[in-house]
KEKE-3310 file (N, C-alpha, C; in steps of 0.2 Angstrom, whole numbers, plus 5000, padded with zeros to 4 digits):
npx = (5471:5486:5486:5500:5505:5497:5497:5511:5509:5499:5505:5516:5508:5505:5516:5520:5509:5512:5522:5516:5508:5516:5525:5529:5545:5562:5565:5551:5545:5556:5551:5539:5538:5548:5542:5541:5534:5522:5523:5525:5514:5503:5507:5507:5491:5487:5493:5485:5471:5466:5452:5458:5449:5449:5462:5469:5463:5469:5481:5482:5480:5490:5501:5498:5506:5521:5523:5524:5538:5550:5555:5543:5535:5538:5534:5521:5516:5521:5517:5500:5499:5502:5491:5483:5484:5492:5489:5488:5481:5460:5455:5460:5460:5459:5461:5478:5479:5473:5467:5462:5456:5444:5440:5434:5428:5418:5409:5411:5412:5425:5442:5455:5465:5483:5495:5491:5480:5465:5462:5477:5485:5480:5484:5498:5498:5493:5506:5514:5512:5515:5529:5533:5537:5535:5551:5548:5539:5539:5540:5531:5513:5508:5497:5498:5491:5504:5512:5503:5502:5514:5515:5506:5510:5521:5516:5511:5520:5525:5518:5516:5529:5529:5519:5529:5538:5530:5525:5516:5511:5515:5510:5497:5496:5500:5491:5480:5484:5484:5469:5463:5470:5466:5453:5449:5454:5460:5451:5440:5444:5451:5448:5438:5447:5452:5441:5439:5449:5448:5438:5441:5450:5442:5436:5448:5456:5469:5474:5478:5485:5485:5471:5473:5482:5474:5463:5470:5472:5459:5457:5465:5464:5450:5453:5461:5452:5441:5451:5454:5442:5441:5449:5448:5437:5445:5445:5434)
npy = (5582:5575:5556:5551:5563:5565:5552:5553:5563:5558:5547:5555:5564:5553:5550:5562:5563:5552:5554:5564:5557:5550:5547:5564:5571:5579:5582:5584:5594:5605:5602:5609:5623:5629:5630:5622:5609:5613:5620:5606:5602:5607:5608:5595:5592:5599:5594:5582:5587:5594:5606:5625:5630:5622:5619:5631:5634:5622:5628:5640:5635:5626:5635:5643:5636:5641:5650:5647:5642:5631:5623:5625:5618:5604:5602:5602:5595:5582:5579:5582:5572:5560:5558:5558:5545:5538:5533:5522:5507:5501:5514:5522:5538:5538:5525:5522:5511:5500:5488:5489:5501:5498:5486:5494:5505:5501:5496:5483:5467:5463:5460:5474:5470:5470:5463:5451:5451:5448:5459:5463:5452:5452:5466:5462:5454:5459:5467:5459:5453:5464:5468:5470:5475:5481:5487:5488:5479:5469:5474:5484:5486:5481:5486:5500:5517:5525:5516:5509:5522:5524:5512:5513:5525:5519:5511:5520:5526:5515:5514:5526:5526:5515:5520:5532:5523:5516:5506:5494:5480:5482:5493:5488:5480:5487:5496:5488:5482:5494:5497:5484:5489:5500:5498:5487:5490:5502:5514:5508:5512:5523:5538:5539:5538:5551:5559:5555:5561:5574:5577:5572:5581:5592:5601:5608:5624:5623:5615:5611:5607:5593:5593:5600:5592:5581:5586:5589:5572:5570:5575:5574:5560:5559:5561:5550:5540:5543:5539:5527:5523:5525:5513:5498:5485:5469:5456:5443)
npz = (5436:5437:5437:5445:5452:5462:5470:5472:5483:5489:5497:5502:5511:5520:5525:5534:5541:5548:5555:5565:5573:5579:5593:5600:5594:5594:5580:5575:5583:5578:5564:5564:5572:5561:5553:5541:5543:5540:5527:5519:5522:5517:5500:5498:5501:5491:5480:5484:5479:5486:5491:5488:5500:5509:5511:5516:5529:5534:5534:5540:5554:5556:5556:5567:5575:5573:5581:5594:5607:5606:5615:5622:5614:5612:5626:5628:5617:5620:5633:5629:5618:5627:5637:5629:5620:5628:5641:5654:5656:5654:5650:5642:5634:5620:5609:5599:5593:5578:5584:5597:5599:5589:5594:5605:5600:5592:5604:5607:5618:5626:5633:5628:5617:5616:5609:5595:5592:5580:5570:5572:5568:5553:5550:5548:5541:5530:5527:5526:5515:5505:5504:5516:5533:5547:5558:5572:5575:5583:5596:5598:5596:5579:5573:5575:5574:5567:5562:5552:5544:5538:5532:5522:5518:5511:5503:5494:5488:5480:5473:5464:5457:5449:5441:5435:5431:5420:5422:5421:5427:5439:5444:5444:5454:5465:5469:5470:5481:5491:5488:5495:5510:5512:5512:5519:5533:5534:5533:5540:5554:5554:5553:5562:5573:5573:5573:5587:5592:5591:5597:5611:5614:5615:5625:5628:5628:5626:5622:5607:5597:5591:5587:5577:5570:5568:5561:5549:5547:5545:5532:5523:5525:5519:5504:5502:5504:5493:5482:5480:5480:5466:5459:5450:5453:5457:5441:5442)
capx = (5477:5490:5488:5507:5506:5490:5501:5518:5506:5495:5512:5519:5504:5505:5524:5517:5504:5514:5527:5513:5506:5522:5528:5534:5553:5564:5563:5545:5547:5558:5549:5531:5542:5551:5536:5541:5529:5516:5523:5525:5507:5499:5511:5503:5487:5488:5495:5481:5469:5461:5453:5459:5448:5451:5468:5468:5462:5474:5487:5479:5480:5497:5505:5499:5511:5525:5522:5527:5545:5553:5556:5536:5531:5540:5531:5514:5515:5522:5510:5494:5500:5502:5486:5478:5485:5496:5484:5488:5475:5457:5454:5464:5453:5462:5467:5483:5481:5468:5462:5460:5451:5440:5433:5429:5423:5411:5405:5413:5413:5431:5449:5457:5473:5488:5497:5488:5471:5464:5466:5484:5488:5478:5489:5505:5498:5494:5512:5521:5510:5518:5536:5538:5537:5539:5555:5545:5533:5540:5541:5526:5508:5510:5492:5497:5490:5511:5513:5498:5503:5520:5513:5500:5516:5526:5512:5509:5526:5528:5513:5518:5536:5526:5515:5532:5542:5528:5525:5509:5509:5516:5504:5489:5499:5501:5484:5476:5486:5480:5462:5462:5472:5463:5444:5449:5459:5461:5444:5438:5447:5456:5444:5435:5454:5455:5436:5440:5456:5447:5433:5445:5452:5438:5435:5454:5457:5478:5474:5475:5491:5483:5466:5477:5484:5467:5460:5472:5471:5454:5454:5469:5458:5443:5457:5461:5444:5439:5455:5451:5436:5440:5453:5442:5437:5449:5443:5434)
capy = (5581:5568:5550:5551:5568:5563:5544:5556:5570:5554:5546:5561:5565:5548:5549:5567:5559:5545:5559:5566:5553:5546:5548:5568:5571:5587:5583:5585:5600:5607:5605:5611:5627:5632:5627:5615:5604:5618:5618:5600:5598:5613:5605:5587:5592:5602:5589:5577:5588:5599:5614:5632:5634:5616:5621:5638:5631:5620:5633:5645:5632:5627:5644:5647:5632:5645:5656:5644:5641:5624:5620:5622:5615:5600:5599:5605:5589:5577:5581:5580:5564:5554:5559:5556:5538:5531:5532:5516:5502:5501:5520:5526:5540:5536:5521:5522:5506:5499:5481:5491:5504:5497:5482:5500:5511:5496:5491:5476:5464:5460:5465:5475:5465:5475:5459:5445:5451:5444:5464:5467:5449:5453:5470:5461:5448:5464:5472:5455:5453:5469:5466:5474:5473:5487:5486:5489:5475:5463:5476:5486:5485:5482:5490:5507:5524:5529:5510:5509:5528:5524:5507:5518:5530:5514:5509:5524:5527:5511:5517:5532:5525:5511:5525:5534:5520:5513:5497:5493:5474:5484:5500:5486:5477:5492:5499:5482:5483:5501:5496:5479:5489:5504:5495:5482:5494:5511:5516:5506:5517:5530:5543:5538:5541:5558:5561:5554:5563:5580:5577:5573:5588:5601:5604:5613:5627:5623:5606:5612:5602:5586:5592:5601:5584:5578:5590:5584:5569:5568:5578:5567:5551:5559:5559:5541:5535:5543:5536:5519:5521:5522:5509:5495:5480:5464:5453:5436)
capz = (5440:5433:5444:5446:5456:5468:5472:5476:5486:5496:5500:5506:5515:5523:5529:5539:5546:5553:5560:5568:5576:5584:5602:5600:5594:5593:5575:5572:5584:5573:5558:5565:5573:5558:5548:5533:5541:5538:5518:5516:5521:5511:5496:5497:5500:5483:5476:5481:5475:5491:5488:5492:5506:5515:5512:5518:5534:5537:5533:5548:5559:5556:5556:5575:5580:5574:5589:5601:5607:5604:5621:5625:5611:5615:5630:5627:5610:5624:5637:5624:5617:5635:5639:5626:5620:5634:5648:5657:5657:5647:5649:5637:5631:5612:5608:5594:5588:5576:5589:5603:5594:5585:5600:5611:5597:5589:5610:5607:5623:5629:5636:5623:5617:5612:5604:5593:5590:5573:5567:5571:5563:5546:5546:5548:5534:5523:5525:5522:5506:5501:5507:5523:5540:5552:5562:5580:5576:5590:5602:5599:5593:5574:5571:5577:5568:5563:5557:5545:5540:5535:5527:5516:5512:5507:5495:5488:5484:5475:5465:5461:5455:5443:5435:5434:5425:5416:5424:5421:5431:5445:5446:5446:5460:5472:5468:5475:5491:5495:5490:5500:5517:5514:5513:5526:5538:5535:5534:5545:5561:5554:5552:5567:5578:5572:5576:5593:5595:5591:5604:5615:5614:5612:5631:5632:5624:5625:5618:5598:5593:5591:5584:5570:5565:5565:5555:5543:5547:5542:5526:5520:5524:5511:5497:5501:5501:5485:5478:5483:5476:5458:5457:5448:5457:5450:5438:5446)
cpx = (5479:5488:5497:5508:5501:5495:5505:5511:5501:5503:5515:5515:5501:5510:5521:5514:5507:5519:5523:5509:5510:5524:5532:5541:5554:5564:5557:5544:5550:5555:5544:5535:5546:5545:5537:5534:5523:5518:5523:5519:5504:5502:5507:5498:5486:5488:5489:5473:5465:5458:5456:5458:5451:5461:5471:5468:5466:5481:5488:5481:5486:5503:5505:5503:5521:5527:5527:5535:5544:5551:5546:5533:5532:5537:5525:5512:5515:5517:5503:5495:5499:5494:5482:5477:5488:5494:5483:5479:5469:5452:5455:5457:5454:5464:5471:5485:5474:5464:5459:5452:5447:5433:5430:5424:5417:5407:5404:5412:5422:5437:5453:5463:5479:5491:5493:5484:5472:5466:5475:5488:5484:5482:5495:5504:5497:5500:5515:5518:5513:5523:5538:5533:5542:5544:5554:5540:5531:5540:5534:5520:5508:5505:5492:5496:5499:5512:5511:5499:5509:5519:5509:5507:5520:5522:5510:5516:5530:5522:5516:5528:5534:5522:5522:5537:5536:5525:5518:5506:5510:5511:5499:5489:5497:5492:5480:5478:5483:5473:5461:5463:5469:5454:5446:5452:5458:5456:5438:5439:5449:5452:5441:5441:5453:5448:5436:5444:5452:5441:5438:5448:5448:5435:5441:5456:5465:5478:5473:5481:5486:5475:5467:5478:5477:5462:5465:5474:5464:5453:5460:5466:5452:5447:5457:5456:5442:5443:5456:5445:5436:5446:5447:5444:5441:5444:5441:5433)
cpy = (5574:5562:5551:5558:5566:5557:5549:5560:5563:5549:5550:5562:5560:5550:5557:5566:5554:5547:5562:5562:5548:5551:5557:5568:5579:5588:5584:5593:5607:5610:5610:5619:5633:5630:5625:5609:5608:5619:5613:5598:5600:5609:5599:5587:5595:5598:5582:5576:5592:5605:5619:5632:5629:5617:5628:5636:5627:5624:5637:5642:5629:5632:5645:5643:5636:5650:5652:5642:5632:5619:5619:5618:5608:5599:5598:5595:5583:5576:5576:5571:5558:5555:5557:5548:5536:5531:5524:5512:5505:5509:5527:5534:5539:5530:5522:5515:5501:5493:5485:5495:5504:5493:5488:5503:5509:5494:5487:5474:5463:5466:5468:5472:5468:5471:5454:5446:5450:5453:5464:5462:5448:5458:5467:5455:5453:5466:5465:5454:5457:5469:5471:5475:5478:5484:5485:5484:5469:5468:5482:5485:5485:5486:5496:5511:5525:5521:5509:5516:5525:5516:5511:5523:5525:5511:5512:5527:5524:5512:5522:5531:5519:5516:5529:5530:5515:5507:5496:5489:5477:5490:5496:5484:5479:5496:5496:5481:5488:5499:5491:5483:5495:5502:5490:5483:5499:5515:5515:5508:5525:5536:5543:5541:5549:5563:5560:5559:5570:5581:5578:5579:5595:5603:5610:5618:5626:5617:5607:5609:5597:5588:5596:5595:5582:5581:5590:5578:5567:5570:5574:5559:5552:5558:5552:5536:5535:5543:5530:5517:5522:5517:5503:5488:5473:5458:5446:5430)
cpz = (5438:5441:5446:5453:5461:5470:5476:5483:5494:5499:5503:5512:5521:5529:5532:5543:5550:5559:5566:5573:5580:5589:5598:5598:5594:5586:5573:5575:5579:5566:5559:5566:5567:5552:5541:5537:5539:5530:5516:5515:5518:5503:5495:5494:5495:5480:5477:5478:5482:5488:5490:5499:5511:5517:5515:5526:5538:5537:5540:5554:5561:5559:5564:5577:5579:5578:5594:5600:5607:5610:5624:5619:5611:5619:5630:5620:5617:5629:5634:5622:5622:5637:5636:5623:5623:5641:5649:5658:5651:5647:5648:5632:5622:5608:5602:5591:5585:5584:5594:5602:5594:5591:5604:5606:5593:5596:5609:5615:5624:5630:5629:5624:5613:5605:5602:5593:5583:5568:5566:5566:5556:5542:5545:5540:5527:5521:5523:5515:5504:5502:5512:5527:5543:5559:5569:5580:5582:5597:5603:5595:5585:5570:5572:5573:5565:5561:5552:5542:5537:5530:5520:5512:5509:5503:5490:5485:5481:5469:5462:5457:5452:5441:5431:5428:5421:5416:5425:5427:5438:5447:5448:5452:5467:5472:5471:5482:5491:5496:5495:5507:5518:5517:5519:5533:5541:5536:5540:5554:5560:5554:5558:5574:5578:5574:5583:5596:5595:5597:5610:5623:5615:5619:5634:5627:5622:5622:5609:5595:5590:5586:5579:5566:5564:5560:5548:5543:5543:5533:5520:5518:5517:5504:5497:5497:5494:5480:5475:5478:5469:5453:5457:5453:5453:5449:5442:5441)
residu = (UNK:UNK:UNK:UNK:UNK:UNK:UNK:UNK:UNK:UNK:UNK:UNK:UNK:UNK:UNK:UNK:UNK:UNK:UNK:UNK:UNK:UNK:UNK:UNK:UNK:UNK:UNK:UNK:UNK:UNK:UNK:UNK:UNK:UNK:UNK:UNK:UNK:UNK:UNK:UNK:UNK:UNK:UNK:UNK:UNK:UNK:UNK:UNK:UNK:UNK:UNK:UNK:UNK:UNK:UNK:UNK:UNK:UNK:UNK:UNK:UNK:UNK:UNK:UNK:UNK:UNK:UNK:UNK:UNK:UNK:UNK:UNK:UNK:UNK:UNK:UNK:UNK:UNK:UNK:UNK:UNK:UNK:UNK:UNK:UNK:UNK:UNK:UNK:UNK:UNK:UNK:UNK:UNK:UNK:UNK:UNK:UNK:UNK:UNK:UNK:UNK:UNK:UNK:UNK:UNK:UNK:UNK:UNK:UNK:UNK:UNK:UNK:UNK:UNK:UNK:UNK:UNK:UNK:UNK:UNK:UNK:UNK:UNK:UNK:UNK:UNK:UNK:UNK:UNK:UNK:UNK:UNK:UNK:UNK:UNK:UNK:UNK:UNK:UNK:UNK:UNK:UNK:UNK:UNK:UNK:UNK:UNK:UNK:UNK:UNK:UNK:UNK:UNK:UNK:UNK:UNK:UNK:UNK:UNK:UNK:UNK:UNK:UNK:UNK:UNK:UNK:UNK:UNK:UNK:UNK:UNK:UNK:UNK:UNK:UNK:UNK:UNK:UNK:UNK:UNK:UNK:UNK:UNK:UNK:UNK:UNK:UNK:UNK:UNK:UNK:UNK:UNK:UNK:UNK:UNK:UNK:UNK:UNK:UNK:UNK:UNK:UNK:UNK:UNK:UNK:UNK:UNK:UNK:UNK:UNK:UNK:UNK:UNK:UNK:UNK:UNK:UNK:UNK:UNK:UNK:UNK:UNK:UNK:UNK:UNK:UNK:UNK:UNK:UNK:UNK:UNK:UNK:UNK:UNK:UNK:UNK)
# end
């Protein structure tokens, strides 16, 4: 598989995930409903090299969300979400933002801190090293699971658009941002979110929205990983 098609395909597969993991809209509705989000992700994960079955799997699991009407699936997404991550105070059974996260799911000591934790200002020092900064950063948690996805899809779609034009200094550029935010960040919660998010879940049989995303969440995270890991360490 070309690097150029795997870059576009974890890119893609990033901007999905970060749709999926933001507050419910009628657009994501829409897409789940008429299922393009079910061929954009089957499409990715192809392209970032899944196999049949893994893919097959998420296909199945997709497809039952074209059963349901709009209007429930709207609520049924809204619902799950609130409950899952915006349960007021420190008994959130998810938290959706790396700081929080992490102090609970290492049994750290302390209040979780939504704004200023040494996490949230390392992500915000990795997106200005890359040139950008999420629009919602003053008003919400800059560490949140749909920030950091759409940061990973804004890296991997300036890689894939320096393999594209040939740019060598710029391929090595972007390839070091993903491995620093993936190895300093990404890794270190994101796979763990999607195993929480699936426990979560696995007491209610009406609870499968979310532990669909998670199931590709997780399976999009092992391409990362082992993408990560063949980008060479830089020279000291």
């Amino acid at each position: 598989m070309g690097q150029l098609t795997k870059a576009i395909g974890l890119a893609d597969l990033c901007e999905l995930l970060k749709h999926a993991f933001t507050f419910p809209d009628e657009q994501l509705v829409q897409a789940l409903s008429e299922g393009s989000f079910r061929e954009d992700m089957v499409s990715c994960l192809n392209d970032a090299g899944a196999s049949k079955e893994k893919i097959d799997g998420v296909d199945v699991s997709l497809a039952a969300l074209t059963l349901v009407s709009k209007d429930e699936l709207l609520a049924t997404l809204r619902k799950e979400f609130s409950l899952l991550y915006l349960v007021p105070g420190e008994e959130v059974p998810v938290f959706p933002y790396e700081g929080p996260f992490r102090l609970k799911n290492e049994g750290r000591r302390g209040k979780p801190a939504l704004f200023g934790s040494a996490v949230s200002l390392d992500v915000e020092k990795s997106m200005r090293r890359a040139g950008v900064i999420p629009k919602s950063g003053h008003k919400e948690p800059i560490d949140s699971v749909w920030n950091e996805f759409a940061f990973l899809s804004f890296l991997y779609g300036n890689l894939a658009q320096a393999i594209q034009e040939q740019d060598e200094e710029a391929e090595e550029r972007f390839n070091r941002y993903i491995a620093d935010f993936v190895g300093d960040h990404g890794i270190k919660w994101l796979p763990a979110f999607m195993e929480k998010t699936q426990q979560a879940v696995s007491d209610s049989e009406k609870s499968t929205v979310y532990r669909v995303f998670a199931q590709c969440g997780l399976l999009s995270l092992e391409f990362m990983e082992t993408d990560v890991a063949s980008i060479p360490s830089p020279l000291t």
